[in-house]
N, C-alpha and C positions, 0 to 999 in steps of 0.2 A: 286176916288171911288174904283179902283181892291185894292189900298194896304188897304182900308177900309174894302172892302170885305175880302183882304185874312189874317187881325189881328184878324175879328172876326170867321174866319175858325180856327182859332189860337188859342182861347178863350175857345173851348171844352178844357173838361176836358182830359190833356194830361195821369193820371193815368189813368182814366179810357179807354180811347183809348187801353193805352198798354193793361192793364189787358184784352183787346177784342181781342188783336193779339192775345194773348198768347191763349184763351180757343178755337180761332177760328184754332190753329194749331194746335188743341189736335180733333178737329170735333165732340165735343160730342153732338152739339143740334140738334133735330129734326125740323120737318118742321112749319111754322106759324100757328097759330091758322083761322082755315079755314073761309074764310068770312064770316058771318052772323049769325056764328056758335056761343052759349051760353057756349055749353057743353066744356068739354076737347075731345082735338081730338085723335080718336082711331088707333094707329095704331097696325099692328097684320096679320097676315099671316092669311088665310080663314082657316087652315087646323086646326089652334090650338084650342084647347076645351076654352081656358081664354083670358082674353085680356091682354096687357101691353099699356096701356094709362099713356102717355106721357103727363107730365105741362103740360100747354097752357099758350104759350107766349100773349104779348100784340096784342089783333087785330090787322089787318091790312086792314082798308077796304077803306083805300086810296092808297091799293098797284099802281094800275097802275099811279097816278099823283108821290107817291113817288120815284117807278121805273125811272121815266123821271129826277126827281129832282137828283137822286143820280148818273145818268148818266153827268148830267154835273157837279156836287163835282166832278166824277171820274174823268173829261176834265180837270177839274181845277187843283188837285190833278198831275194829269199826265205830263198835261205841261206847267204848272206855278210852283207852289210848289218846284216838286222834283227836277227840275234842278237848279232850285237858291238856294234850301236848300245845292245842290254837292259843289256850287262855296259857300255857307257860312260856308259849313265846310272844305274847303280848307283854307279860309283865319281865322276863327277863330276855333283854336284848343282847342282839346277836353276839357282839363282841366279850360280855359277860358269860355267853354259854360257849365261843369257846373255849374263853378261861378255865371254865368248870373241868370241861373236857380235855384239855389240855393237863389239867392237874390229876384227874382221876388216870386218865392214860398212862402218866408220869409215876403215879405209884404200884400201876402193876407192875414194874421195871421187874422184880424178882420173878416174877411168873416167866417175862421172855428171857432172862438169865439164864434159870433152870433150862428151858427147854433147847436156846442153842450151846446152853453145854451139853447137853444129852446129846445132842444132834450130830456132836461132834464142830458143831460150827463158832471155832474161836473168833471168827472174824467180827462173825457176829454176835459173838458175846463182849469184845470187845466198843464196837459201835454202839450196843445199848448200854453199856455202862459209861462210855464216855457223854451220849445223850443226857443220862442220868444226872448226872453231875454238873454238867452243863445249865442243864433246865431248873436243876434243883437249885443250884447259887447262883447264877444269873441271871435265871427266868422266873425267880421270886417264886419258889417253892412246886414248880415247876405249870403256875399259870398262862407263863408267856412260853410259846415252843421256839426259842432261839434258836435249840440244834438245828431244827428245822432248814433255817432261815440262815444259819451257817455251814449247809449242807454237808452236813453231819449222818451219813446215809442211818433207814431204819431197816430192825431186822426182828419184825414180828414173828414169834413161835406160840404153838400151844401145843398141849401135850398130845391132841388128835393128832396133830403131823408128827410128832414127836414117835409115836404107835406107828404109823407108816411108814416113817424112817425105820424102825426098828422090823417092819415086815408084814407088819398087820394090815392086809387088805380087807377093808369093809366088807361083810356078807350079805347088809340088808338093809335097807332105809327106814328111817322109822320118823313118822311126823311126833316128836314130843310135845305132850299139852305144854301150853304156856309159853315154851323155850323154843319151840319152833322147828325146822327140817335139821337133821341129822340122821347118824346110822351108831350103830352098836360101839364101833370104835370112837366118833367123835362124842356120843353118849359118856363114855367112861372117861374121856377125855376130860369133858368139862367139866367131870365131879374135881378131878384132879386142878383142872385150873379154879378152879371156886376155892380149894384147897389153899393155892398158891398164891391167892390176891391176899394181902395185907390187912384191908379195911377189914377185912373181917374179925380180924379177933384185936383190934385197940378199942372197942368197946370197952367202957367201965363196968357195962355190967353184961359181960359175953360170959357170965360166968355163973352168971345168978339165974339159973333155968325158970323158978318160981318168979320173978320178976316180970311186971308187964312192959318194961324196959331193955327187957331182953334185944340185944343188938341196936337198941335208941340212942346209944352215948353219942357224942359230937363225933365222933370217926364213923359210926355207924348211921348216922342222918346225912352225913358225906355221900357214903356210898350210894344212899339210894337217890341223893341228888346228882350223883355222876350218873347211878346207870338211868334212869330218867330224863337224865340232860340229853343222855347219849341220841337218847328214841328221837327225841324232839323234831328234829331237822330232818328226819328218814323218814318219820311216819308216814306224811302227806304223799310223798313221791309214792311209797309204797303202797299204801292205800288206794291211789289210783290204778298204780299196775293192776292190782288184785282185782280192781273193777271194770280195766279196759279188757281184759285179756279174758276170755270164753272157757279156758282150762288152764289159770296159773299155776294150780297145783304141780300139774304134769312138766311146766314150764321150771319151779323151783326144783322138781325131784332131779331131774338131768342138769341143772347150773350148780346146784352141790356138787354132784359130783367130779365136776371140773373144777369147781373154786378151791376146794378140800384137794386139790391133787396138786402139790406144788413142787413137780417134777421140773426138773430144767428144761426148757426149748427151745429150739430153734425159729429166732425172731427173723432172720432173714429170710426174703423168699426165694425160692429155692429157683424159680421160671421168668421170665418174665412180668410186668406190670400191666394190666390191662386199665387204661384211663377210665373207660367211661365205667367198668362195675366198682373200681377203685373209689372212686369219686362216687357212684351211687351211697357207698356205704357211711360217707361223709355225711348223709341226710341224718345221721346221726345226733351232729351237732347242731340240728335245727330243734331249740327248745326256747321256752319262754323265756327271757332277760327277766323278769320278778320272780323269784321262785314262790313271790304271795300271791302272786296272781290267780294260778286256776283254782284257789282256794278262795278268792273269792267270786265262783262263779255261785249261778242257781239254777237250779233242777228243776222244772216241771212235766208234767204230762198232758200231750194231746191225743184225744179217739180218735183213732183211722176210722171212716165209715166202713170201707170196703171190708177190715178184718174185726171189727165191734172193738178191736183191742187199743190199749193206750200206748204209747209211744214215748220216750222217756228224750228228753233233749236239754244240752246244756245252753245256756246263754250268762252275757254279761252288758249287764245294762248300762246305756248311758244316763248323767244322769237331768239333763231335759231333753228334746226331741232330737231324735239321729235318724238317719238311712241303717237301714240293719244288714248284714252281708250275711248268712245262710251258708255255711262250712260243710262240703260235703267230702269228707275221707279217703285215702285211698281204699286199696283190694281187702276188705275186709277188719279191716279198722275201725275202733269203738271212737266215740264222740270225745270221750281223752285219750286219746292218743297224743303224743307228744307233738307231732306236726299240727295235729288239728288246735292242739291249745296256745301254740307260738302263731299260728296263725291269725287265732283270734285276739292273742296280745296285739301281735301286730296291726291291726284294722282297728283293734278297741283304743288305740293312745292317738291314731289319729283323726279318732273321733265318734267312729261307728260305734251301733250295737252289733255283738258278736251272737250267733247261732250256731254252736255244734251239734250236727246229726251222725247218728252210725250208719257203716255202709251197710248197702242194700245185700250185702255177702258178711254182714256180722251176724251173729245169734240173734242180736239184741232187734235188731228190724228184721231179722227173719221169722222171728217169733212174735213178732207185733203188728209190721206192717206191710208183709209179703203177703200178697195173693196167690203166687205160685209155690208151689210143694218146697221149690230151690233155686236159686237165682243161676240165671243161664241166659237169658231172653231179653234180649234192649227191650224194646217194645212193650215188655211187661214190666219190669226194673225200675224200668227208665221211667217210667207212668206211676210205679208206688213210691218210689221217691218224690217225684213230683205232687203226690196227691199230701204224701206226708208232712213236706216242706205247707204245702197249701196249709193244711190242718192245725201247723205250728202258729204260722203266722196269723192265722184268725184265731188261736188260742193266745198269744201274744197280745195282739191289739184291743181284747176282749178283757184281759187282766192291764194293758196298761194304756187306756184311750189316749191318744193323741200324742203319743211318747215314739210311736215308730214314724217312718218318713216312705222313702224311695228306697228299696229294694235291689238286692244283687244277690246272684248264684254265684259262690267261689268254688268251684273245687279240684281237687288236684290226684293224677295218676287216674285210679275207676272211677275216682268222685268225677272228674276235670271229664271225663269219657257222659258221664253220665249229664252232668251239666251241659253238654255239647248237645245230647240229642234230646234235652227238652228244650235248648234254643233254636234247634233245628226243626222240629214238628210245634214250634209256636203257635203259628197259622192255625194247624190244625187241630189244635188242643182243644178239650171243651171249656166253654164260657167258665164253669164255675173253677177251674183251674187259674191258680195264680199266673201274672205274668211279670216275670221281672224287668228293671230296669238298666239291670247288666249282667252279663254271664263273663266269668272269669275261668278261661280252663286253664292251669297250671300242668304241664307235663303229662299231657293227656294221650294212650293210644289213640291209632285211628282205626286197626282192623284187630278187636277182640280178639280170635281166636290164633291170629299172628302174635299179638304179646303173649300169651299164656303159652303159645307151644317155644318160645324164648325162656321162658322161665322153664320149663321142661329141658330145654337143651344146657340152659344153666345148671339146674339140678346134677346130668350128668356128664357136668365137665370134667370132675373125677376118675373119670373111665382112660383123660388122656395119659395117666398116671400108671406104671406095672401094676399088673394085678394084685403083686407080693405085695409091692408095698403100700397100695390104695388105702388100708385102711388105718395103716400105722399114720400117714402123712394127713388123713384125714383129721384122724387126732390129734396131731400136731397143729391143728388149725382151729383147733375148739383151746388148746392148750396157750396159746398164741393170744385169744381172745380172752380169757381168765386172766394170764400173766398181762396183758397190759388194761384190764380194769384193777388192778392191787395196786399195779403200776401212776393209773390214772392218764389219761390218754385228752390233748386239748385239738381243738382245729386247727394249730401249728404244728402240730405231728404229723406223719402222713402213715399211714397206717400201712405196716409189713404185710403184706398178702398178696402171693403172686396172681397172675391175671386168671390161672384154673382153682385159687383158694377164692377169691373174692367173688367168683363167678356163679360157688358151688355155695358159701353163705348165701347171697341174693335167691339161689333158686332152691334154699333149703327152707329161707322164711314163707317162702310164696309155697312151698310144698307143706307147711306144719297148718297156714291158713288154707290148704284146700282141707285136710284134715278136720278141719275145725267146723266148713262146711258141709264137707259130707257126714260127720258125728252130726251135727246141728240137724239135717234136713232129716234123714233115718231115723233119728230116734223120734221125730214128730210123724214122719211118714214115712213107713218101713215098704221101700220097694221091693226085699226080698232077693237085692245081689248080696248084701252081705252075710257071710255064713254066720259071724258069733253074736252073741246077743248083745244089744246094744244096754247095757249095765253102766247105771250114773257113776255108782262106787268101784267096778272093776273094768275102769275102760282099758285097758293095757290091751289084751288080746285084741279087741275090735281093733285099735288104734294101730295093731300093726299090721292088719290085714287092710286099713284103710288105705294106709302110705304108701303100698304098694300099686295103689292107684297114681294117677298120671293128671294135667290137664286134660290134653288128648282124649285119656279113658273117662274123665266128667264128662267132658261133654256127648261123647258117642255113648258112653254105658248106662249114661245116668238122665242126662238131661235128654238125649233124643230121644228116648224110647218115651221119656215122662210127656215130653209134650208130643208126640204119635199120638197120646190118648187124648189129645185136649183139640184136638181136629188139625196139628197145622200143616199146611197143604204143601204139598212136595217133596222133595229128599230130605229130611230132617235137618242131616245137619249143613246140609247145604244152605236150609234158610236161617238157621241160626247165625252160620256166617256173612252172611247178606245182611240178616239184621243186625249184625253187632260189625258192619260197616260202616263209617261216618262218612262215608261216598254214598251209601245210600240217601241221605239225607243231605245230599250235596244243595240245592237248591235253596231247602230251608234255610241252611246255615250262611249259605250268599245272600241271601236277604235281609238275612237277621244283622243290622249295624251296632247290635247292641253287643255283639260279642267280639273279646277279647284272647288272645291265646300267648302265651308261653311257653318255648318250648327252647329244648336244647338237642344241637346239630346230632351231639353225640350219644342220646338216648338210645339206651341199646330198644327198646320196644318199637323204635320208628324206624322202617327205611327212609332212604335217600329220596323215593316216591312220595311216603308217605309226606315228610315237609314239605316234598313241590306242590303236593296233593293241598296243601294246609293255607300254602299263601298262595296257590293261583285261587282257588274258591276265596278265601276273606281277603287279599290285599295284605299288601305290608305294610298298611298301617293298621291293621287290626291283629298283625301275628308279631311278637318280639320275639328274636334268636338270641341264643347264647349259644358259643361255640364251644365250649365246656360246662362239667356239671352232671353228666349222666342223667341217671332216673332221680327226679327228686334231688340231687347233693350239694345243688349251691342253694339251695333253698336262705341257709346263714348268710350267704354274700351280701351285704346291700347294696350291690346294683342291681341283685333277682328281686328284692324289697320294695326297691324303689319302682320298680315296673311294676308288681302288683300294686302297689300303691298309686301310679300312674295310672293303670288300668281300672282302678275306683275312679277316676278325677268325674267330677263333675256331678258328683251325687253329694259331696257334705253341703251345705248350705255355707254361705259366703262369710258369714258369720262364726262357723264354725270355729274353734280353735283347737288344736291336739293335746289329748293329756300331755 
């Protein structure tokens, strides 16, 4: 009955899986369509005169049964799946699975037949039938995908779209055991394609019910080494998601219903191109070059003294003695995050041991090694990261004597902010506080509450848009973003999105991670601004009374009032912003020669000050410019590479040599 269960967990559609990784590592959707709710759900800041109303995904008014449902896929997923998928791509190699795949593909030809004849779409009934034929007699049974590679265009159907073509709008989302996110229409759908595939019934013995061979013959041992083949290569990516991300749930329920929607759009942009958010969203394509790599990291835990609690951190060990670099995230980012694990590929091949921590604004160190209610405050932040990173590294050197060296703080965007101000209060740190041997800030603000009120005017750059049309064109940009993950989209593309679309994704991800903050701090400490109850299984309604918050409104609504009560002296949020200026700490960080910075001219978080601000304190030999690249986007370049790797020099030992 499990390998039954886990062929037909097998059976979703593996394209569309991907295309959900891929939009769900860009975080462009907003929250579900609020229970009970008809309208499209408003999100919008109280301050602003307009609204920016945001699609509305598929209902979801079986959140709490589907919540439970997708907690044990996750069980399943976790510790069935990924470990036998490691040992099935150890023993069959890549080029062999995607023969497999390639062949299994090849034989559902009749499934996308049916459907773009239903569809009305001869074009593409005729593309997949020439495919067919093709792969079938020249691609030796259709193992090799020539069409491919003779661009031969594809024109995937299933009977879910097929039902939407025909008028069938979804009513309700339903997490499926096993099979995974769908709704009622894509449900019926895929009885119907399981119907259509082939393999199913050239079993010898599809016929013999009393049989324990039932569906075992050579076609039906096929099948379940295609749809297992399928998983193989998705799992690990996926698996990760599920564990960087604070509420992927919520994340998968809104990317179905863009992926499932395969309306035509309009790829061009409609305004103008804005460089530097254009290029921010380029940070995209900073990912690991081994896709085995963060697979083979390890996980341990170190006790914060401050919170009694353990603290969970990745690393990847050298394997005799290294300098270790210490990876600190950006705005809210888990320790796999995709930048964080390219980065530590990156340091670990030339030689280092890699350290990835969560940021000090992720659940995961909010709930382990925050001493404040909710992260808001350098001065306090900035000290449990610090105390954390401490606690690692004597938990490190304790399980592996004499393996670690000389020491660096990397980090980049909050992390790079937060690494700046424990180089900057070095001096004054206390004794039992580590001190590093370098500080590397990559794209770091300088005045807190100026980047965050940016991302706030990002958020509504949609407003410069007619009100008529705000929210159709908004959809068009969530539509934009589905059609070119099917599409598949490389670092040679430049990605269609005019300068108020790309503006409004950047400041829609930074608005789904304050969400994420304020669910995170609330439900551990209930300040008593939010009306609805904070409910593990029915977050929908909080969720949309959260997002109607702002930067701006954390910090005055939530944060000043929190620390009023904690004595700090003077206008609240006046001190907040003093603290979370790296002018305050101007002196420390002119003294500190140990620190390095990276920064690009055109980052929308800096002014023109702010850089003069950066190389009159440290010198131009400790700040490298790049005149392009926005927030984070040239991160893939390697000449950004090679300056952070410049910015290590002088800590591997002479000896050292790079994987």
């Amino acid at each position: 009955m499990l390998r039954k269960a886990l062929l037909l967990m097998m059976q979703t559609d593996r394209t569309i899986l991907a295309a959900m990784v891929t939009i769900l590592s860009l975080c462009v959707f907003g929250s579900p369509h609020a229970h009970g709710q008809e309208e499209t759900a408003l999100i919008v800041s109280p301050r602003l005169e307009d609204a920016i109303v945001l699609p509305k995904s598929v209902p979801d008014p079986l959140e709490p049964f589907n919540r439970l449902v997708w907690s044990v896929n996750e069980g399943l997923l976790i510790g069935v799946v990924k470990p036998t998928a490691k040992a099935y791509r150890f023993v069959v190699v890549k080029p062999l699975r995607t023969a497999i795949a390639n062949a299994g593909h090849n034989l559902t030809y009749p499934r996308r037949l049916i459907n773009n004849l239903l569809q009305g779409n001869w074009r593409g009934a005729r593309n997949e039938s020439y495919r067919f034929a093709c792969n079938t007699t020249a691609g030796v049974g259709g193992f090799l995908d020539l069409a491919t590679r003779w661009k031969i265009p594809k024109s995937d159907a299933d009977f879910g779209q097929t039902f939407g073509q025909w008028g069938w709008k979804p009513g309700f989302f339903i997490m499926l055991p096993i099979v995974g996110p769908s709704n009622e229409r894509d449900a019926v759908g895929l009885v119907a394609d399981t119907a259509a595939n082939p393999l199913i019934y050239f079993s010898p013995y599809a016929f013999d019910a009393g049989s324990p061979e039932t569906y075992l013959g050579p076609y039906g041992y096929f099948a379940s080494v295609v749809t297992y083949n399928d998983s193989a290569d998705t799992v690990e990516d996926y698996v990760r998601f599920i564990r960087a991300e604070m509420d992927p749930y919520s994340l998968i329920q809104n990317a179905w219903t863009f992926t499932r929607d395969n309306r035509v759009v309009e790829l061009l942009p409609a305004e103008e191109q804005d460089e530097s958010s254009r290029e921010t969203l380029e940070s995209v394509f900073f990912t690991p070059q081994d896709p085995e790599f963060p697979g083979r990291a390890r996980t341990r835990s170190a006790r914060i003294p401050s919170t009694g609690r353990k603290l969970r951190f990745t690393y990847w060990l050298q394997p005799g003695r290294s300098p270790v670099v210490y990876i600190l995230p950006g705005l809210g980012s888990h320790r796999l995050a995709r930048p964080c694990l390219a980065l530590a590929e990156l340091v670990y091949r030339q030689g280092f041991t890699a350290v990835c921590v969560s940021s000090a604004f992720n659940a995961e160190f909010m709930e382990n090694a925050s001493t404040a209610a909710l992260p808001a405050y350098l001065p306090v932040d900035g000290r449990d990261v610090h105390v954390a990173v401490t606690e690692i590294d004597r938990d490190l050197r304790a399980g592996y004597p004499d393996r670690l060296g000389e020491t660096a703080l990397l980090g980049y965007s909050m992390g790079a902010f937060h690494a700046l101000f424990v180089a900057g209060t070095e001096l004054t740190n206390a004794s039992s506080l580590m001190k590093f041997d370098r500080y590397v800030a990559i794209n770091s603000p300088v005045r807190l509450l100026h980047g965050v009120s940016m991302l706030d005017k990002y958020y509504s750059a949609p407003l410069a848009w007619p009100g008529s049309e705000r929210t159709a064109r908004i959809e068009n940009t969530f539509q934009k973003i589905a059609a070119l993950s099917r599409a598949g989209f490389t670092p040679q593309a430049s990605f269609p999105f005019s300068g108020i679309e790309s503006k409004f994704l950047i400041g829609l991800v930074f608005r789904l991670t304050l969400r994420d903050v304020i669910f995170s701090s609330q439900h551990r400490t209930n300040f008593g601004i939010l009306q609805h109850s904070m409910n593990r299984l029915r977050r929908d309604p909080v969720y949309q009374e959260i997002l109607q918050y702002s930067y701006q409104d954390y910090f005055t609504r939530f944060a000043a009032p929190y620390y009023e009560t904690r004595g700090l002296a003077g206008p609240t949020t006046n001190e907040l912003a003093k603290a979370g200026d790296l002018r305050t700490y101007g002196p420390g960080l002119s003294a500190n020669v140990k620190i390095r910075v990276i920064a690009n001219e055109n980052d929308f978080l800096l002014t023109a000050d702010d850089l003069a601000w950066l190389q009159g304190v440290l010198g131009p030999d400790r700040v490298t410019l790049f005149k392009e690249g926005g927030h984070l986007g040239n991160l893939a370049k390697p000449a950004v590479q090679e300056a952070i790797l410049e910015a290590l020099k002088g800590l591997l030992p002479s000896t050292a040599r790079p994987e």
